[in-house]
C-alpha positions as CSV (number, residue, x, y, z in Angstrom):
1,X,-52.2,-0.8,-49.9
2,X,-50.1,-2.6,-47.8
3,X,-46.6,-4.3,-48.2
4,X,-46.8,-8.0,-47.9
5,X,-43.9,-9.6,-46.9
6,X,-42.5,-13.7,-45.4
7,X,-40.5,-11.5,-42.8
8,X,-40.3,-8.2,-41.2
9,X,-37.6,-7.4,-38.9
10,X,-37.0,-4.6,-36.7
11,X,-33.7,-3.7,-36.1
12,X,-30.5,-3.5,-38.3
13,X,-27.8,-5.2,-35.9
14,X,-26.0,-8.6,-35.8
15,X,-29.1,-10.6,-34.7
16,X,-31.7,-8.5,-37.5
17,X,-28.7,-8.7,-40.5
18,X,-28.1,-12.7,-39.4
19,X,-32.0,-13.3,-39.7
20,X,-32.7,-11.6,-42.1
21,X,-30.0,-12.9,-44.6
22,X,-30.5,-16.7,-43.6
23,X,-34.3,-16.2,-44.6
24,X,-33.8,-13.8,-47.9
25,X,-31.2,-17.1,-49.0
26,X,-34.2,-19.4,-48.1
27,X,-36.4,-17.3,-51.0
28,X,-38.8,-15.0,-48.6
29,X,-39.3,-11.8,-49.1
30,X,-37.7,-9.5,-46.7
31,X,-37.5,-6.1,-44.9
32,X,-35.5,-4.3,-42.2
33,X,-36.6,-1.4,-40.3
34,X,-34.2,1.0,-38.2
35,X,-34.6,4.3,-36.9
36,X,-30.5,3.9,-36.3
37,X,-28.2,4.2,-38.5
38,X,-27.9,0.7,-40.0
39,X,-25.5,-1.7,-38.3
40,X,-26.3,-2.2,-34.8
41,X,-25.3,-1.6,-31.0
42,X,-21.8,-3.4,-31.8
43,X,-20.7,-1.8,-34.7
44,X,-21.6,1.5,-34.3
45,X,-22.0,2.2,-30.6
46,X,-20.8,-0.6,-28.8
47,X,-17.9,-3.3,-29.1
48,X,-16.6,-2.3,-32.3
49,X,-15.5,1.3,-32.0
50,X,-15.2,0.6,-27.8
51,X,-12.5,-1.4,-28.8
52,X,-10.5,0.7,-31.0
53,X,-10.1,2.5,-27.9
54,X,-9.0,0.1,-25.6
55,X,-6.4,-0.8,-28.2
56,X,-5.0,2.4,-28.2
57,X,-5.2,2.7,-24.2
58,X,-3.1,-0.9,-24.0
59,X,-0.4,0.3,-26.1
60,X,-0.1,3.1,-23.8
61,X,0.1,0.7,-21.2
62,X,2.2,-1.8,-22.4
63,X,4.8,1.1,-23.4
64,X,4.8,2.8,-19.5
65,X,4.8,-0.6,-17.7
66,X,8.0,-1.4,-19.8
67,X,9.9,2.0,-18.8
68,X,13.2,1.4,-17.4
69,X,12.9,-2.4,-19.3
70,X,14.1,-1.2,-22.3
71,X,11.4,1.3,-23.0
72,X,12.8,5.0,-22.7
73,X,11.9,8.8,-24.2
74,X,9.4,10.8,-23.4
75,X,6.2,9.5,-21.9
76,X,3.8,8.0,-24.4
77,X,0.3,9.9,-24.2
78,X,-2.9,9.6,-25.8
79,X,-4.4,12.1,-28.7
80,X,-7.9,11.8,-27.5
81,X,-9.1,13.2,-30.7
82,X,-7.1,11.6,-33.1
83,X,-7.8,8.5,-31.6
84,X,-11.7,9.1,-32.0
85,X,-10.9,9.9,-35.7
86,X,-9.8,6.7,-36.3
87,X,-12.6,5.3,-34.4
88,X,-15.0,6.7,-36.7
89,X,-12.8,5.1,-40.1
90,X,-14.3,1.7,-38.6
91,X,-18.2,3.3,-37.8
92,X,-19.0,5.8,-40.3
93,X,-19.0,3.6,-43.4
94,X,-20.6,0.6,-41.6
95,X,-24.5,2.1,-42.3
96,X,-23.8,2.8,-46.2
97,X,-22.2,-1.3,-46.2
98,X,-25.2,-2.2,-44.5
99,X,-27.9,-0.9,-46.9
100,X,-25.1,-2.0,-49.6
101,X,-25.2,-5.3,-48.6
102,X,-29.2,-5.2,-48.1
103,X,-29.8,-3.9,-52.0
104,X,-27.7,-6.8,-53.3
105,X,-29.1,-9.5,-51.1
106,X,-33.3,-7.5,-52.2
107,X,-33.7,-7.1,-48.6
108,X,-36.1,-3.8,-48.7
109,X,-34.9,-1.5,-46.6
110,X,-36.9,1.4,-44.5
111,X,-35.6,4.5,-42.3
112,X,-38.2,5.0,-39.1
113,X,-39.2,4.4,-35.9
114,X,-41.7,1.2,-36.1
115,X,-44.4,0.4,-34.3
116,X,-47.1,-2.5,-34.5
117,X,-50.1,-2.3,-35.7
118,X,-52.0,-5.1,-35.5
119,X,-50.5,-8.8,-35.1
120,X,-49.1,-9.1,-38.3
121,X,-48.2,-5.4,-38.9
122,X,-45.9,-2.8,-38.5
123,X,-46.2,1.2,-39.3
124,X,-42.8,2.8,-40.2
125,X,-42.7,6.6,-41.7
126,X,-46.6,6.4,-42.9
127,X,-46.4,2.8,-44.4
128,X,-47.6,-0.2,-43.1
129,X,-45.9,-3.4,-44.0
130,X,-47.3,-6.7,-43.2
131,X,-45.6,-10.0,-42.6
132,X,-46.2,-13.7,-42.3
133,X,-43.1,-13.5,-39.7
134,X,-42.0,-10.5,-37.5
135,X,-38.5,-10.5,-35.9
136,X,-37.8,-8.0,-33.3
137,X,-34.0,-7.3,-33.2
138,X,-34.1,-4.0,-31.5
139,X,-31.0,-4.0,-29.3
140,X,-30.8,-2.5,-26.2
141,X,-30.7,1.2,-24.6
142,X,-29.5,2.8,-21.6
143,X,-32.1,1.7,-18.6
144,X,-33.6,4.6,-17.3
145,X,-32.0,6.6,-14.4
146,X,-34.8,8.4,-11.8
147,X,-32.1,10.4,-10.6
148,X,-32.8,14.5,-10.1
149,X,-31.0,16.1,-13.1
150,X,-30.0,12.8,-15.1
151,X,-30.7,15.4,-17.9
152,X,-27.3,16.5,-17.9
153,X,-25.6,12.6,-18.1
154,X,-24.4,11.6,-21.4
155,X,-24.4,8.1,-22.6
156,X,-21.8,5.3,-23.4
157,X,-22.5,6.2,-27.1
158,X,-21.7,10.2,-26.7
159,X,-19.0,9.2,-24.9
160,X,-17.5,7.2,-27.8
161,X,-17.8,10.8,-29.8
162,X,-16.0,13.1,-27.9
163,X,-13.8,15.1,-29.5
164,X,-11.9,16.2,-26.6
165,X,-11.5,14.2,-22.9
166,X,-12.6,16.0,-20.3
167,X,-10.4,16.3,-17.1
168,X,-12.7,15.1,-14.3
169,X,-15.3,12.0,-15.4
170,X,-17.7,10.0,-13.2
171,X,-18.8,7.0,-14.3
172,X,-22.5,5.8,-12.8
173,X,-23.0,1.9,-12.3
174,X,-20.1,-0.8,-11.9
175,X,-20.3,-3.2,-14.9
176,X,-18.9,-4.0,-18.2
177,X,-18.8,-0.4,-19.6
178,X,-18.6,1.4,-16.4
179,X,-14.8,-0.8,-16.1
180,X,-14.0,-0.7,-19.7
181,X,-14.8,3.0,-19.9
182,X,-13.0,3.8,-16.9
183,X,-9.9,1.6,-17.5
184,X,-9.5,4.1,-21.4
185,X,-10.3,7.0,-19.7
186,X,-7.7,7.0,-16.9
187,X,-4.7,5.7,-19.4
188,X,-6.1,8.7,-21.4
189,X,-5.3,11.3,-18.7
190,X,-8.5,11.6,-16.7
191,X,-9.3,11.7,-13.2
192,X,-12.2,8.8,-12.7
193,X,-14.1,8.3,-10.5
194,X,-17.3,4.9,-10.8
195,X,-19.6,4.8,-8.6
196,X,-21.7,1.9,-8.0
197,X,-24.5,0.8,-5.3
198,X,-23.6,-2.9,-5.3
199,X,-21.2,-5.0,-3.2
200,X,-18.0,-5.1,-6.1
201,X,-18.0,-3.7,-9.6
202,X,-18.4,-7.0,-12.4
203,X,-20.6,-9.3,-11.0
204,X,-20.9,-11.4,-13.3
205,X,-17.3,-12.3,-13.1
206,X,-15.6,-14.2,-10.3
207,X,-15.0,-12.2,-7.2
208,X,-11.8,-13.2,-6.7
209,X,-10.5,-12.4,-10.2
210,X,-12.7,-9.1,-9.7
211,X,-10.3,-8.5,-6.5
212,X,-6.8,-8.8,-8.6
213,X,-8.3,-6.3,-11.4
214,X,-9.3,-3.8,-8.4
215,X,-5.3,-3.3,-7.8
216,X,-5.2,-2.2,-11.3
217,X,-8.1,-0.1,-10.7
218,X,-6.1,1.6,-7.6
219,X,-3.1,1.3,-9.7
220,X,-3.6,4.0,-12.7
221,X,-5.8,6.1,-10.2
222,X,-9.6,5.2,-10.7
223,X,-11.5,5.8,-7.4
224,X,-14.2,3.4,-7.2
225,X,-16.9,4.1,-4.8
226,X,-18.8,1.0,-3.7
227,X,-22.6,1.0,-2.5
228,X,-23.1,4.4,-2.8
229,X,-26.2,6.0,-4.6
230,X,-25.8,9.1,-6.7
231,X,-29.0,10.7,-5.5
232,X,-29.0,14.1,-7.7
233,X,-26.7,15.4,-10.3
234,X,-26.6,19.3,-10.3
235,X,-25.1,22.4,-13.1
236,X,-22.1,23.2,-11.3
237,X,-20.5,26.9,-13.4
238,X,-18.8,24.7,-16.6
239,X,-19.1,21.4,-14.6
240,X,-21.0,18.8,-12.8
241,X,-22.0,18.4,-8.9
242,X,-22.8,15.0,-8.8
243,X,-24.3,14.3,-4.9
244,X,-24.2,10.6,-4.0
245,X,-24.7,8.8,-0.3
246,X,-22.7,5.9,0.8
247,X,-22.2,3.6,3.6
248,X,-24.8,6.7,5.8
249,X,-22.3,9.5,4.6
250,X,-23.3,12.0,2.1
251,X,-20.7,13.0,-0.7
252,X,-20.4,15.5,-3.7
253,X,-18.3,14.7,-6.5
254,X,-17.5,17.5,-8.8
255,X,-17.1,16.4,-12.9
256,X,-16.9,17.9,-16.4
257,X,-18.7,14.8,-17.4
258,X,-20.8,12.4,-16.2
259,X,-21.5,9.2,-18.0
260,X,-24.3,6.4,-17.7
261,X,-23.0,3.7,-17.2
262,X,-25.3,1.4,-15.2
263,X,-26.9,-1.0,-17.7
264,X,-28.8,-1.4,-20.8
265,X,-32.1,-2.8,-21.3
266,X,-34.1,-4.2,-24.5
267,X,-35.6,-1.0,-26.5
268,X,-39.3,-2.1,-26.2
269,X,-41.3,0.8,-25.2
270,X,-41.6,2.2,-28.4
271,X,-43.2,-1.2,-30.2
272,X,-46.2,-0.9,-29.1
273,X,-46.3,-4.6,-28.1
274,X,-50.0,-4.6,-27.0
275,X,-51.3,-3.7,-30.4
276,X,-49.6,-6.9,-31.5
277,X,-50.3,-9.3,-28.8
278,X,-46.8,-9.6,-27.7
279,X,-46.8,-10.0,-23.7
280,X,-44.0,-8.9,-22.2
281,X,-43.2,-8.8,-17.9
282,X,-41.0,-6.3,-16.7
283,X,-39.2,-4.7,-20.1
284,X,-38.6,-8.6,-21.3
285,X,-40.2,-10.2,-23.6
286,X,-42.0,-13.8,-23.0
287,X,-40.8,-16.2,-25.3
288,X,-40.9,-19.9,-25.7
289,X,-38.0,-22.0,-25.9
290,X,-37.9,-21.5,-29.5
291,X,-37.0,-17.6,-29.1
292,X,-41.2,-16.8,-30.6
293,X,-43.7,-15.0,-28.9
294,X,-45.8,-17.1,-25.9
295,X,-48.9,-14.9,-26.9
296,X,-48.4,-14.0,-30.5
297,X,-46.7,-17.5,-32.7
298,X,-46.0,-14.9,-35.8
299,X,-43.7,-13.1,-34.0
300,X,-39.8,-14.2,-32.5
301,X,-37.2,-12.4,-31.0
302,X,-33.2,-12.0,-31.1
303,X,-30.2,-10.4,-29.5
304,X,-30.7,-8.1,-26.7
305,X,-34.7,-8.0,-27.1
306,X,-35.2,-11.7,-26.6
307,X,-33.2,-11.5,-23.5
308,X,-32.4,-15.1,-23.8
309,X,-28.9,-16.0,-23.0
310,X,-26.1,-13.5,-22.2
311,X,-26.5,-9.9,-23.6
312,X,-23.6,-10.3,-26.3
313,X,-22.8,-10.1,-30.1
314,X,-21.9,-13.8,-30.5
315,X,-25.0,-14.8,-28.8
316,X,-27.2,-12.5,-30.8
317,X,-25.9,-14.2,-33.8
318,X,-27.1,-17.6,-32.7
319,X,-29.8,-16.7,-32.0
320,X,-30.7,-15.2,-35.3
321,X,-29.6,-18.4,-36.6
322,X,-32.0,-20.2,-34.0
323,X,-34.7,-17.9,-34.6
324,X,-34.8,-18.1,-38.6
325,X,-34.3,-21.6,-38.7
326,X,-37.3,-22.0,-37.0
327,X,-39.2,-19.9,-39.0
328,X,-38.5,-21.5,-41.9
329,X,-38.5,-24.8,-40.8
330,X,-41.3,-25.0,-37.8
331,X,-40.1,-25.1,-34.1
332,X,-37.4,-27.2,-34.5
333,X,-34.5,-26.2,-32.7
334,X,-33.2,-24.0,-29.4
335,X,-30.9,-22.1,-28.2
336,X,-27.5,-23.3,-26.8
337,X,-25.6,-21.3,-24.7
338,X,-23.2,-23.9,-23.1
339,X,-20.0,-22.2,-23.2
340,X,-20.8,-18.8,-24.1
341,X,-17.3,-17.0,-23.1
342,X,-17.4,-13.3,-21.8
343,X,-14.7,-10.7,-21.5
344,X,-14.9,-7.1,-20.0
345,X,-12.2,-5.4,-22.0
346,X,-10.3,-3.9,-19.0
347,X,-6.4,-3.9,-19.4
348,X,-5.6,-6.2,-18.6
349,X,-8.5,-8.4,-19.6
350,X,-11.0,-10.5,-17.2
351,X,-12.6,-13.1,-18.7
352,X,-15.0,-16.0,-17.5
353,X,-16.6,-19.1,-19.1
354,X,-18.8,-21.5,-17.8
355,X,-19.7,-22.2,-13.8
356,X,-19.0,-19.9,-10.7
357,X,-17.8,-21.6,-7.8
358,X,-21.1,-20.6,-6.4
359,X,-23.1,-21.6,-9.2
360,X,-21.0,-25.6,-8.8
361,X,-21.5,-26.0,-5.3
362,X,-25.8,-25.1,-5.8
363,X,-25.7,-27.8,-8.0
364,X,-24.3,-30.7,-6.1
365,X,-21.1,-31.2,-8.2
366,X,-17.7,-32.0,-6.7
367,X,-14.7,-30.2,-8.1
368,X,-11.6,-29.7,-7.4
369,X,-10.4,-25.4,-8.3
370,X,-6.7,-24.5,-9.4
371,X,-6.7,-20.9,-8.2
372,X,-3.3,-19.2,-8.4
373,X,-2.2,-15.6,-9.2
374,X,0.4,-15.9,-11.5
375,X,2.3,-12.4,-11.7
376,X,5.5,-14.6,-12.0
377,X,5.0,-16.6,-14.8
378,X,6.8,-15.6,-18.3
379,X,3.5,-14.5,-19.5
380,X,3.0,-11.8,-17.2
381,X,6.9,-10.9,-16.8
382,X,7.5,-10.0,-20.0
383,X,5.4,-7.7,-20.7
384,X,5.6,-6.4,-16.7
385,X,2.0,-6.9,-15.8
386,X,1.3,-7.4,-12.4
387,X,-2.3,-8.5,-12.7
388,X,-2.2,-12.1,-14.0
389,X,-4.3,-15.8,-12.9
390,X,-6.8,-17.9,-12.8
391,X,-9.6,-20.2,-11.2
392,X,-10.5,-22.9,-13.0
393,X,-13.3,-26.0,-11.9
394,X,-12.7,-29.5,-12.9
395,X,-15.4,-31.6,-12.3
396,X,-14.1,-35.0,-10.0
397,X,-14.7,-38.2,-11.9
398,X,-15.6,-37.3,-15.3
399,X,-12.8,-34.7,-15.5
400,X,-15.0,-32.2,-16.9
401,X,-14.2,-28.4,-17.1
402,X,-17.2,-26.9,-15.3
403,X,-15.8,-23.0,-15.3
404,X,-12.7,-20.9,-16.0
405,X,-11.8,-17.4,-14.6
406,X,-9.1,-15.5,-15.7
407,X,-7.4,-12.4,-15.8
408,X,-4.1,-10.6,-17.6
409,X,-2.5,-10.8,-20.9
410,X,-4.6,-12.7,-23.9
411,X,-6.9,-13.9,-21.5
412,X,-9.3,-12.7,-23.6
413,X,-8.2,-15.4,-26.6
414,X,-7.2,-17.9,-23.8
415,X,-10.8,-17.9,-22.8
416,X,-12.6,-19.4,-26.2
417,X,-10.3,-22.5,-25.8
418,X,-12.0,-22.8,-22.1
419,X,-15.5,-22.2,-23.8
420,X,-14.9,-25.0,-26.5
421,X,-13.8,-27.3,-23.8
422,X,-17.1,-26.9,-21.8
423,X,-19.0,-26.8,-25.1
424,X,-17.6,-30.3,-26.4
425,X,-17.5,-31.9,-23.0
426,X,-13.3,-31.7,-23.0
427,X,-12.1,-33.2,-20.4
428,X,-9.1,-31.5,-18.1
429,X,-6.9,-34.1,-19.7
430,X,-7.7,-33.8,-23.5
431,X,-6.6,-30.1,-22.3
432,X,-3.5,-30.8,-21.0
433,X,-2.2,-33.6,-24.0
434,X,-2.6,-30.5,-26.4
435,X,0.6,-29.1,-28.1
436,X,0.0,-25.4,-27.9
437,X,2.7,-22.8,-29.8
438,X,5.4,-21.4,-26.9
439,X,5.8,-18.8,-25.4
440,X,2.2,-17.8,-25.9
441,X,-0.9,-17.4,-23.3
442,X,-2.5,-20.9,-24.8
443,X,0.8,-22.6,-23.5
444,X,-0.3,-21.4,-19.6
445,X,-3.4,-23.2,-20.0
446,X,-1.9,-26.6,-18.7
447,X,-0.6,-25.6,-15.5
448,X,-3.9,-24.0,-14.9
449,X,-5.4,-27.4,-14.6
């Protein structure tokens, strides 16, 4: 016989956990499915443990930017696989809290691939288990490379358990991990190379800031390769060939590693979707504006499979909340991602928040843009970074921040003060009549307006 259940959810990660807490509080019955270990994209294979890394790298860098300012001895180096040890003190007990924390809330838990079965059903190891509600909070995977011998590229999760850095990496694709990855791996000690068929590596971000973090990419020795397509990747003895064409000249780069790094997309394929009525248009989901289902009303999405909003952690959290609130309560609320502050964990850090200049000027609003690199300012000095400012919008009249770009030291805390501005409708003003604690990065954000 089947399991009945209020709410089924697929997926074990921040958006599944959120959900399916909020509704287990609310009195349903509930259970999770995973084929993962339990926790999630972010704590196991993706902010979390990424970010262990890039502490590690930024100490590094701090302590070599500082030689000859006080800094001496011998030259600080990375333990590659110590530093993965540690890594794993933060992952490896996260699926045994998760289940933990699942028993005590009597959230059933199951281990399995699932797949629908009807629209009310899902099959997971030889049970089916039926709900009132499904929520798929799948997460996303590596998008699928048709490139000859992609066989023999790891992914951004093998590459976060390596034992031992190779010597020679290429990095394929020019966003988020493709920069973070290559930023840790050449304070590490390894020669990089990224390359990526677009324009300029991080477009989401401003491409002026993205210009000032390319020094720093030319800086430690990363050679980034723009608009050039790897076209086959071949077993080279113990290493890599990887044979890529570029601006109508052919190239080989030869690796010990070669890592995907050129997106992620929601992990659909396996649901089945048709056997539940859940349409779905290019690998994306179609969803109202209440994050359900157009074609099937039992069934709602989160995180990275609802595609709604930017692909991050804090977004996949609201939108669990979104998600169970409506259905608990009906269709009663949506999504809100004013403000939604994102930061590519390069050292230094680039960070962004609210409008492009682009993206201002489409719209018909008139706003004045403080742009300034700010190498000489305290903030930067005294810590020697050379990578430091800013572009930040202020709408005329209403004094409105529209946008903020930054880049260098604690941009990446600077950044949520930006994101509540725009949130709360702050105006440039309210900003600057703050009393912020000196010397710190807050105190720039004044003379940035």
């Amino acid at each position: 016989m089947n399991k009945q259940y209020d709410l089924v959810v697929i997926g074990t990660g921040t958006a599944a956990s959120g959900a399916a807490t909020q509704c287990r509080s609310a009195g349903w019955t509930v259970a999770v499915i995973d084929h993962e270990p339990f926790g999630g994209t972010c704590a196991m294979r993706g902010c979390d443990p990424k970010k262990v890394l890039v502490g590690a790298v930024e100490a590094i860098d701090h302590s070599r930017r500082m030689r000859g300012k006080g800094i001496g001895g011998g030259e600080p180096k990375i333990a590659w696989n110590e530093l993965i040890e540690f890594k794993r003190t933060f992952t490896e007990p996260v699926p045994a809290m998760k289940e933990k924390s699942f028993a005590k809330n009597g959230v059933d838990a199951y281990h399995g691939r699932a797949k629908f079965r009807g629209h009310h059903s899902v099959e997971v190891g030889g049970e089916v288990l039926e709900g009132r509600f499904i929520l798929i909070a799948v997460g996303a995977v590596p998008m699928r490379l048709g490139i000859p011998g992609k066989d023999h590229i790891i992914t951004s999760t093998e590459f976060l358990e390596l034992d031992q850095l190779p010597k020679k990496i290429v990095l394929l694709g020019g966003g988020f991990i493709a920069a973070e990855f290559a930023h840790i791996a050449a304070r590490a000690g390894a020669q990089v190379t990224v390359l990526e068929q677009a324009d300029r590596m991080l477009t989401p971000f401003d491409p002026d800031i993205v210009g000032w973090l390319m020094e720093k990419f030319s800086e430690v020795g990363i050679d980034v390769r723009l608009r050039t397509s790897v076209t086959a990747i071949d077993k080279d003895g113990g290493g890599f060939s990887v044979r890529a064409s570029g601006d109508g000249n052919d190239e080989v780069f030869n690796a010990d590693l070669v890592v995907h790094a050129a997106g992620r997309v929601p992990d659909l394929d396996p649901l089945d979707l048709v056997a539940a009525g859940v349409e779905s248009d290019k690998g994306r989901l179609k969803l109202n504006e209440f994050l359900q289902s157009v074609s099937n009303p039992s069934v709602y999405a989160a995180g990275d499979a609802a595609s709604n909003g930017p692909p991050l952690t804090p977004v996949a959290s609201h939108n669990a909340h979104i998600a169970a609130g409506n259905m608990l309560n009906g269709n009663c609320e949506k999504p809100n991602y004013l403000g939604v502050p994102s930061v590519a964990f390069t050292i230094p850090p680039i960070a962004s928040v609210g409008l492009g200049e682009q993206q201002a000027r489409d719209k018909g609003l008139k706003f004045r843009a403080q742009h300034k690199k700010a190498s000489d300012w305290y903030t930067a000095r005294h810590v020697a970074e050379t990578a430091y400012g800013f572009k930040v919008l202020v709408e005329e009249g209403s004094d409105r921040i529209l946008g903020a770009h930054l880049i260098g030291p604690h941009v990446d805390e600077i950044i949520n003060v930006f994101a509540l501005a725009i949130r709360k409708e702050l105006t440039a003003k309210d900003l600057k009549t703050a009393i912020f604690a000196y010397p710190t990065g807050a105190s720039d954000i004044g003379y940035m307006l």
